[in-house]
mmCIF file as gemmi writes it, N, C-alpha and C atoms, coordinates in Angstrom:
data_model
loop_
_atom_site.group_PDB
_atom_site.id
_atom_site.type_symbol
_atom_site.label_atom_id
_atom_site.label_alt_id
_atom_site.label_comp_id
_atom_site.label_asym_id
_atom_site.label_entity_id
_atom_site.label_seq_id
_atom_site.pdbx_PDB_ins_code
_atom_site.Cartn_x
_atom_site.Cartn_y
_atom_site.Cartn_z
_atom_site.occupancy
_atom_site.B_iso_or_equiv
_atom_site.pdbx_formal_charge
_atom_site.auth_seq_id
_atom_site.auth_asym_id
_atom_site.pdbx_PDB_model_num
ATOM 1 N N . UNK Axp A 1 ? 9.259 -1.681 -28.461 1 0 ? 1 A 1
ATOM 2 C CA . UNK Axp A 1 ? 8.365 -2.825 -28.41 1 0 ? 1 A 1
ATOM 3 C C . UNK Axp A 1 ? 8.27 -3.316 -26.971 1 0 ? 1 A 1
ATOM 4 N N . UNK Axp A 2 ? 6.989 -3.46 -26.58 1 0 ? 2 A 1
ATOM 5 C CA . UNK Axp A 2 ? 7.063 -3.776 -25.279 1 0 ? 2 A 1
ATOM 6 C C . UNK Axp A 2 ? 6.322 -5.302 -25.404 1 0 ? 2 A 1
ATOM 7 N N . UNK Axp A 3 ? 7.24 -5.905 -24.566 1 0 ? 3 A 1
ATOM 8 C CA . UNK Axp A 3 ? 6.991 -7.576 -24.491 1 0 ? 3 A 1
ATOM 9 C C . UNK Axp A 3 ? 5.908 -8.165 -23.468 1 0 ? 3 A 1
ATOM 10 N N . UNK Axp A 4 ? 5.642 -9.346 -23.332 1 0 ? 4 A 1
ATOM 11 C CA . UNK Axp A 4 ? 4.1 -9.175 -22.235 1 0 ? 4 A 1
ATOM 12 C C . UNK Axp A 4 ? 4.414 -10.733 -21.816 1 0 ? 4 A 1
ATOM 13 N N . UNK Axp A 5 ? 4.618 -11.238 -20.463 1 0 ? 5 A 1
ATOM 14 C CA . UNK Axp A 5 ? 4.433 -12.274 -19.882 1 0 ? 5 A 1
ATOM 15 C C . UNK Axp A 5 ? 3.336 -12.691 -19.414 1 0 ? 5 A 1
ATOM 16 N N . UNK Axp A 6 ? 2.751 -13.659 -19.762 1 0 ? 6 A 1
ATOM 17 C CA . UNK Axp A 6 ? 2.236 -14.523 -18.406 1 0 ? 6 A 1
ATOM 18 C C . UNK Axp A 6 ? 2.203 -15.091 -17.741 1 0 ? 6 A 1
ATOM 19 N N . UNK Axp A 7 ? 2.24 -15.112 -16.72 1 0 ? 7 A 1
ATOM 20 C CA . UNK Axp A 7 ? 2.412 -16.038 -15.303 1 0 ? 7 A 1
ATOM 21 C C . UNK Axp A 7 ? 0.966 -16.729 -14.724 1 0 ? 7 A 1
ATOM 22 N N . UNK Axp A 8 ? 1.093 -17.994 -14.327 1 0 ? 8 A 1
ATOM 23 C CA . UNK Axp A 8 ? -0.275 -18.844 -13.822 1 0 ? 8 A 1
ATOM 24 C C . UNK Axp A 8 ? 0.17 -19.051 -12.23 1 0 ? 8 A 1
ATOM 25 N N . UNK Axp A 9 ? -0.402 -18.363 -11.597 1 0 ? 9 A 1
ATOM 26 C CA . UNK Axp A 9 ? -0.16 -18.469 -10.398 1 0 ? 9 A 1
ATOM 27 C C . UNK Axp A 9 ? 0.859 -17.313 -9.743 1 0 ? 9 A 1
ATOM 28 N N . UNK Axp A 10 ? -0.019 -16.501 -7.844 1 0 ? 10 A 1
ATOM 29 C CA . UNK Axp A 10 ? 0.203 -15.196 -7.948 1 0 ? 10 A 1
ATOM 30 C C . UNK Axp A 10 ? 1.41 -15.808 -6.589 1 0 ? 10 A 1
ATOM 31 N N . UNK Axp A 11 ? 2.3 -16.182 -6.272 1 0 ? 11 A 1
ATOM 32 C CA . UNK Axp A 11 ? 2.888 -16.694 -4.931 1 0 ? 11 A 1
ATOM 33 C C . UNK Axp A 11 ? 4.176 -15.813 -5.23 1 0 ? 11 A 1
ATOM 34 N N . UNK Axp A 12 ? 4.782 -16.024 -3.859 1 0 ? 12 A 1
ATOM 35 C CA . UNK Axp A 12 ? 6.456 -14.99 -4.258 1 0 ? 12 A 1
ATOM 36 C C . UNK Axp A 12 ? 7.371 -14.993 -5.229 1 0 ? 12 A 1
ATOM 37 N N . UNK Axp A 13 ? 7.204 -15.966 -5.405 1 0 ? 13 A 1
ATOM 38 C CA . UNK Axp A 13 ? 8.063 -16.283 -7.304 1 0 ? 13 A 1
ATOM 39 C C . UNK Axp A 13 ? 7.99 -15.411 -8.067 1 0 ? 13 A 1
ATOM 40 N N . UNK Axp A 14 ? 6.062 -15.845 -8.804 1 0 ? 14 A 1
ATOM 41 C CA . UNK Axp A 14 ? 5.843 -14.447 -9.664 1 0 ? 14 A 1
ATOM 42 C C . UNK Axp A 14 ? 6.292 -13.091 -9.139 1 0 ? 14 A 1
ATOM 43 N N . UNK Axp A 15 ? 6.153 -12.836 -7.696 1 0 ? 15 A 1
ATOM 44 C CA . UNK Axp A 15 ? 6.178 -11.163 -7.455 1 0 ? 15 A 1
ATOM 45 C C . UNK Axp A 15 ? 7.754 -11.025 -7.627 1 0 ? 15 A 1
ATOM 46 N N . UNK Axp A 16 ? 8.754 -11.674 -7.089 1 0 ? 16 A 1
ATOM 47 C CA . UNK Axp A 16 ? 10.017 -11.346 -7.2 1 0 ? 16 A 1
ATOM 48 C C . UNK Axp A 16 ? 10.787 -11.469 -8.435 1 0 ? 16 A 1
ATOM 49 N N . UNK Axp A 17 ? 9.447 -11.634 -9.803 1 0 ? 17 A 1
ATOM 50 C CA . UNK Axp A 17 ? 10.134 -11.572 -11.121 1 0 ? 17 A 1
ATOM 51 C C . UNK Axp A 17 ? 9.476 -10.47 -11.336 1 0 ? 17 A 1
ATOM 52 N N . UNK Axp A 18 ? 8.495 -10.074 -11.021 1 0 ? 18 A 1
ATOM 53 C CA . UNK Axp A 18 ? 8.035 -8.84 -11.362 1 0 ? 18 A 1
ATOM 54 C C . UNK Axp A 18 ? 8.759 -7.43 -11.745 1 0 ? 18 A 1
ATOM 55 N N . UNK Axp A 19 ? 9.564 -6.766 -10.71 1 0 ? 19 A 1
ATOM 56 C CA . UNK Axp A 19 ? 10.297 -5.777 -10.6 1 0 ? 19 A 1
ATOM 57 C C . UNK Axp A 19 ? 11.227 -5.621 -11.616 1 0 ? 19 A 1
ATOM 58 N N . UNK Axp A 20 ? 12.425 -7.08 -11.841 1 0 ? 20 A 1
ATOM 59 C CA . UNK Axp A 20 ? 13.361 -7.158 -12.719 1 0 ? 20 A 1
ATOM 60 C C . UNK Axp A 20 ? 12.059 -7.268 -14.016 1 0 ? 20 A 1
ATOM 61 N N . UNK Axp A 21 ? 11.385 -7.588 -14.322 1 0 ? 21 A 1
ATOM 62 C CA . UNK Axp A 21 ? 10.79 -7.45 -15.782 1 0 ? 21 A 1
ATOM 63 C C . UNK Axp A 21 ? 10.435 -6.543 -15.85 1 0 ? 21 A 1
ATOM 64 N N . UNK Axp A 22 ? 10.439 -5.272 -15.495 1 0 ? 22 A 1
ATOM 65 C CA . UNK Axp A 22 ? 9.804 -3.986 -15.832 1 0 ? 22 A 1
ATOM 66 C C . UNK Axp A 22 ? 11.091 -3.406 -15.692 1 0 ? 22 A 1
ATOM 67 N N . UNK Axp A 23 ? 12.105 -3.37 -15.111 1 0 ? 23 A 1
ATOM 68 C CA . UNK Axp A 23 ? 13.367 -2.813 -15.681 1 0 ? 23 A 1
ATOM 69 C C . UNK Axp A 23 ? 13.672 -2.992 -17.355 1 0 ? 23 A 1
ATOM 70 N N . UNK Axp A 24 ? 13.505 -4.426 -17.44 1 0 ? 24 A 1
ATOM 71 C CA . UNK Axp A 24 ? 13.566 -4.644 -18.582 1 0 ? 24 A 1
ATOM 72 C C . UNK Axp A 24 ? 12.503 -4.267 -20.29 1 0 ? 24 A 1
ATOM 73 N N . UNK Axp A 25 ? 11.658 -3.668 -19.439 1 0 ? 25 A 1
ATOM 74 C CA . UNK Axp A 25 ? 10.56 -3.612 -20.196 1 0 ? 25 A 1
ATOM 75 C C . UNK Axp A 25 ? 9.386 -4.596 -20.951 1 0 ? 25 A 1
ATOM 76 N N . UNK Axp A 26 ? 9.15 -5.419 -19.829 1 0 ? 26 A 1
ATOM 77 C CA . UNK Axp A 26 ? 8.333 -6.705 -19.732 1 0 ? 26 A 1
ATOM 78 C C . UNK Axp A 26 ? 6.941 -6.267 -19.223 1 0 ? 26 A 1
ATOM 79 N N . UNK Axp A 27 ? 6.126 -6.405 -19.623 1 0 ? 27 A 1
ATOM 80 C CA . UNK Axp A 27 ? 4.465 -6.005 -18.807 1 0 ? 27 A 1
ATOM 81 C C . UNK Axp A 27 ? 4.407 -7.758 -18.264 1 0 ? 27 A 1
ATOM 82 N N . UNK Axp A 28 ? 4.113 -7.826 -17.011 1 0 ? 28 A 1
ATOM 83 C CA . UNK Axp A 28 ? 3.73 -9.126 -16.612 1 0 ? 28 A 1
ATOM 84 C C . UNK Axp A 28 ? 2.012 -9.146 -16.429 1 0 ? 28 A 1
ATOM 85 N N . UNK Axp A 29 ? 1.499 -10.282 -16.595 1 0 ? 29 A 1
ATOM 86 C CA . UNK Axp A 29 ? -0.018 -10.658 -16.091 1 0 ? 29 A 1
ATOM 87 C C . UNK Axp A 29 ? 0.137 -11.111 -15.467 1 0 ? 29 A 1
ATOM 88 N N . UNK Axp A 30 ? -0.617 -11.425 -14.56 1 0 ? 30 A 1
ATOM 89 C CA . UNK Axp A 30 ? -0.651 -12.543 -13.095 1 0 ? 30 A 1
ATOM 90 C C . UNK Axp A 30 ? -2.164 -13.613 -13.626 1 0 ? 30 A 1
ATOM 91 N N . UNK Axp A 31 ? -2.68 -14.578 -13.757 1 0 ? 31 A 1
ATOM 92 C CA . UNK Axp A 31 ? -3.596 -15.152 -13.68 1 0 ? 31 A 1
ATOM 93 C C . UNK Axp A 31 ? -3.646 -15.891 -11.735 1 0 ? 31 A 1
ATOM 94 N N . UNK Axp A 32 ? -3.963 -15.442 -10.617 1 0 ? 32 A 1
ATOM 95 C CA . UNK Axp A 32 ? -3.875 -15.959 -9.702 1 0 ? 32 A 1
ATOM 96 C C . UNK Axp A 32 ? -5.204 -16.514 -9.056 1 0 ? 32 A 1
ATOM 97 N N . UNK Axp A 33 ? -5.323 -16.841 -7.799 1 0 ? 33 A 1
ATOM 98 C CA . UNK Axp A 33 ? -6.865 -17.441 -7.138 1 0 ? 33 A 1
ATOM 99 C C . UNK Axp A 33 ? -7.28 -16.449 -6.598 1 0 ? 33 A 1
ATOM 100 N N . UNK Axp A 34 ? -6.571 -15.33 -6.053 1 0 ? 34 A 1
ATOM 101 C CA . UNK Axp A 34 ? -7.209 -13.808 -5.913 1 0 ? 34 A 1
ATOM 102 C C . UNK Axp A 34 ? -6.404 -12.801 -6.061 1 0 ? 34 A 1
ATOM 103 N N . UNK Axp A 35 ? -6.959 -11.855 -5.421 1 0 ? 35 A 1
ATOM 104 C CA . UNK Axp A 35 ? -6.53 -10.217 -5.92 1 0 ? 35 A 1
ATOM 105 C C . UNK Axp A 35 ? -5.647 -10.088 -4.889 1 0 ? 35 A 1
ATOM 106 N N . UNK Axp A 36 ? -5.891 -10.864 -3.845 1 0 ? 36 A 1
ATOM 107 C CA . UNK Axp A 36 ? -5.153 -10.69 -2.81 1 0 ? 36 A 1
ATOM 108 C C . UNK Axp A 36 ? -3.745 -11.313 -2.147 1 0 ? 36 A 1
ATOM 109 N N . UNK Axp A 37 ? -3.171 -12.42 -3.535 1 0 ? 37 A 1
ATOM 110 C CA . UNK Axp A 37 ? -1.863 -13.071 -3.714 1 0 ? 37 A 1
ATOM 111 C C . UNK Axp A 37 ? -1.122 -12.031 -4.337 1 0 ? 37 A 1
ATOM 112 N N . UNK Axp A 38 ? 0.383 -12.09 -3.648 1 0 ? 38 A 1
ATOM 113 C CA . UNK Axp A 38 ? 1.572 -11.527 -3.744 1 0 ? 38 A 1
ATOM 114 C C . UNK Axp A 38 ? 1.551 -10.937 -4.737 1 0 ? 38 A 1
ATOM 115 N N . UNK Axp A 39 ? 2.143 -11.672 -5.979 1 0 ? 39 A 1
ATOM 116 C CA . UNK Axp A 39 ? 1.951 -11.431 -7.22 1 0 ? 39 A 1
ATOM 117 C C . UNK Axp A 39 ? 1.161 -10.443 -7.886 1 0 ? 39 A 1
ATOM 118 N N . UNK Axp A 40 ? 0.192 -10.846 -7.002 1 0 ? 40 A 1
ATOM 119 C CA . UNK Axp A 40 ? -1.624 -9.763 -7.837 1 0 ? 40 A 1
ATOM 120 C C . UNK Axp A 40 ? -1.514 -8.657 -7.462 1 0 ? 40 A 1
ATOM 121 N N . UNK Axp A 41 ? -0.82 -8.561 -6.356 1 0 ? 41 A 1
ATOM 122 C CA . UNK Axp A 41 ? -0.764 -6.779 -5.71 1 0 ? 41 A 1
ATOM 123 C C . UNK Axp A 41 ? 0.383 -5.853 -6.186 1 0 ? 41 A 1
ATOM 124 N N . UNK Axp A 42 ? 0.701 -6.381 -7.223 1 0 ? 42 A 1
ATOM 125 C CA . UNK Axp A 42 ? 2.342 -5.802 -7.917 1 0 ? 42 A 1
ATOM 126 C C . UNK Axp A 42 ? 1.895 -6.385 -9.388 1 0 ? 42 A 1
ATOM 127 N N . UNK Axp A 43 ? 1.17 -6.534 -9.947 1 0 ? 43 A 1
ATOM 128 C CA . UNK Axp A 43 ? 0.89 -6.774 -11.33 1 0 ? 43 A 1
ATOM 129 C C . UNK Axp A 43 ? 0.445 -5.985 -12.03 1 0 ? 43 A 1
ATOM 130 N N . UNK Axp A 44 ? 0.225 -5.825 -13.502 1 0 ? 44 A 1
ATOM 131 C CA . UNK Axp A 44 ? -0.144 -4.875 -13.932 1 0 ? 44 A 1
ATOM 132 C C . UNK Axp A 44 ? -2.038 -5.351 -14.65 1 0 ? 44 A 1
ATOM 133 N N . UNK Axp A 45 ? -1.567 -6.826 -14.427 1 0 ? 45 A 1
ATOM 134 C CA . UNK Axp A 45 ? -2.668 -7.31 -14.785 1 0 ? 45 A 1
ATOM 135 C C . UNK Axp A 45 ? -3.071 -8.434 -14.672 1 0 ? 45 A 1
ATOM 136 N N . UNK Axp A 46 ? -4.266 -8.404 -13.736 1 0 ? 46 A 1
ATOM 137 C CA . UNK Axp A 46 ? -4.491 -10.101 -13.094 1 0 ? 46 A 1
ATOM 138 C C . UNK Axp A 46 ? -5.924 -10.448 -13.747 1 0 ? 46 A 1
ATOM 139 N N . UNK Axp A 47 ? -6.033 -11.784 -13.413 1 0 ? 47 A 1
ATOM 140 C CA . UNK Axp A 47 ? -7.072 -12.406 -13.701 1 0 ? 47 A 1
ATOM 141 C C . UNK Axp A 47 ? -7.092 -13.939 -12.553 1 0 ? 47 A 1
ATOM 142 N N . UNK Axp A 48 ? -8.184 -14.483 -13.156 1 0 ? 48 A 1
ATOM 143 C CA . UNK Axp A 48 ? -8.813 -15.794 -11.893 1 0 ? 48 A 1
ATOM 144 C C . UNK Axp A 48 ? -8.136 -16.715 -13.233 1 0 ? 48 A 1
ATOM 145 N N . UNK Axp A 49 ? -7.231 -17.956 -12.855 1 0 ? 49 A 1
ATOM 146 C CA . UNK Axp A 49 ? -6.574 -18.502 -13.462 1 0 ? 49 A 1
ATOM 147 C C . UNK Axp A 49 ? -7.97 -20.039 -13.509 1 0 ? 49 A 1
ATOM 148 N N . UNK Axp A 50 ? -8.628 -19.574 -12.675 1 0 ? 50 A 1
ATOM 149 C CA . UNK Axp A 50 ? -10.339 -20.877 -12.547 1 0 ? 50 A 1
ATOM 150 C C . UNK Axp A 50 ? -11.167 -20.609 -13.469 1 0 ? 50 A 1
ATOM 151 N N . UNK Axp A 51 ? -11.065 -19.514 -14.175 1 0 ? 51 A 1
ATOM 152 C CA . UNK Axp A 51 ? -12.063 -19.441 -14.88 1 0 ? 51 A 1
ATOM 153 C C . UNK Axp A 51 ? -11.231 -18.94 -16.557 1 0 ? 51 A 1
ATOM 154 N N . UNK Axp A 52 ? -12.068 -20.195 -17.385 1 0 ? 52 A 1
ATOM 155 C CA . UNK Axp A 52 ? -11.783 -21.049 -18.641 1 0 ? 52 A 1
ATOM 156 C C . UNK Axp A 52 ? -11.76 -19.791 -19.691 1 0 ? 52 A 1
ATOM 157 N N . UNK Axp A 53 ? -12.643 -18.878 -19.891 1 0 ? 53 A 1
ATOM 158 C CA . UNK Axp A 53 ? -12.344 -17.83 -20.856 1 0 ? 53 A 1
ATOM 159 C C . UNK Axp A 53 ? -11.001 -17.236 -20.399 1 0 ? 53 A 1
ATOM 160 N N . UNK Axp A 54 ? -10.636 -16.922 -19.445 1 0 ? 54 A 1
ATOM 161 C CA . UNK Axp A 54 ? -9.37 -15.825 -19.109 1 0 ? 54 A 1
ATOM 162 C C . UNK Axp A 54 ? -8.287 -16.37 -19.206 1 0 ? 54 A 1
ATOM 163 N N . UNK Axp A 55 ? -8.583 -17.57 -18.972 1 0 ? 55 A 1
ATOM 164 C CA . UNK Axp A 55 ? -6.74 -18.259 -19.503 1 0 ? 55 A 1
ATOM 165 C C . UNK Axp A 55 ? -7.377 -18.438 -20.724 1 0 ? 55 A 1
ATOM 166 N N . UNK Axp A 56 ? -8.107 -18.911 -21.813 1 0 ? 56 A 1
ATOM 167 C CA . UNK Axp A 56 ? -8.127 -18.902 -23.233 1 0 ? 56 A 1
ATOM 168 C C . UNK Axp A 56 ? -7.733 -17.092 -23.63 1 0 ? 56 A 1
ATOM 169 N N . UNK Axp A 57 ? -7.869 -16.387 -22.942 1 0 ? 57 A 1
ATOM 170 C CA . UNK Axp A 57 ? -7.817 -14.903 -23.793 1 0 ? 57 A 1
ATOM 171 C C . UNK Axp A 57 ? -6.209 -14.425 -23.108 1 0 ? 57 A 1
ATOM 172 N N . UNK Axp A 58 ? -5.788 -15.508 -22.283 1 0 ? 58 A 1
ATOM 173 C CA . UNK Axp A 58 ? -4.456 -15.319 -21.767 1 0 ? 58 A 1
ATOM 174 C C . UNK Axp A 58 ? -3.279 -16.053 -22.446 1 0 ? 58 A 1
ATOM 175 N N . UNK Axp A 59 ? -3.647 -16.542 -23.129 1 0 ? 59 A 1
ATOM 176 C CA . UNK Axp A 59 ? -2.471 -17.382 -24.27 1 0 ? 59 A 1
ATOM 177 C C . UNK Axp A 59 ? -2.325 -16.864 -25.495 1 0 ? 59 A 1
């Protein structure tokens, strides 16, 4: 069974949980302000945390 996080916001936090959750077998999302935050470039799956459908289809 593979488990699935989401995270709101892409800054060093999210990225330095990243690594240890995929040891563990965690898929993380990133919802960040771009593609181009920490987080987003080590995710398996991002989205714009500004726009109202993607966090509704992210919960």
């Amino acid at each position: 069974m593979t488990y699935r996080v989401g995270v709101i916001g892409g800054g060093q936090l999210a990225r330095m949980m990243i690594a240890p959750a995929v040891e563990l077998g965690i898929d993380i999302h990133v919802l960040a302000e771009s593609a181009g935050m920490s987080a987003a470039l080590a995710a398996t799956q991002v989205g714009d945390y500004r726009d109202a459908d993607t966090v509704l289809g992210f919960a």
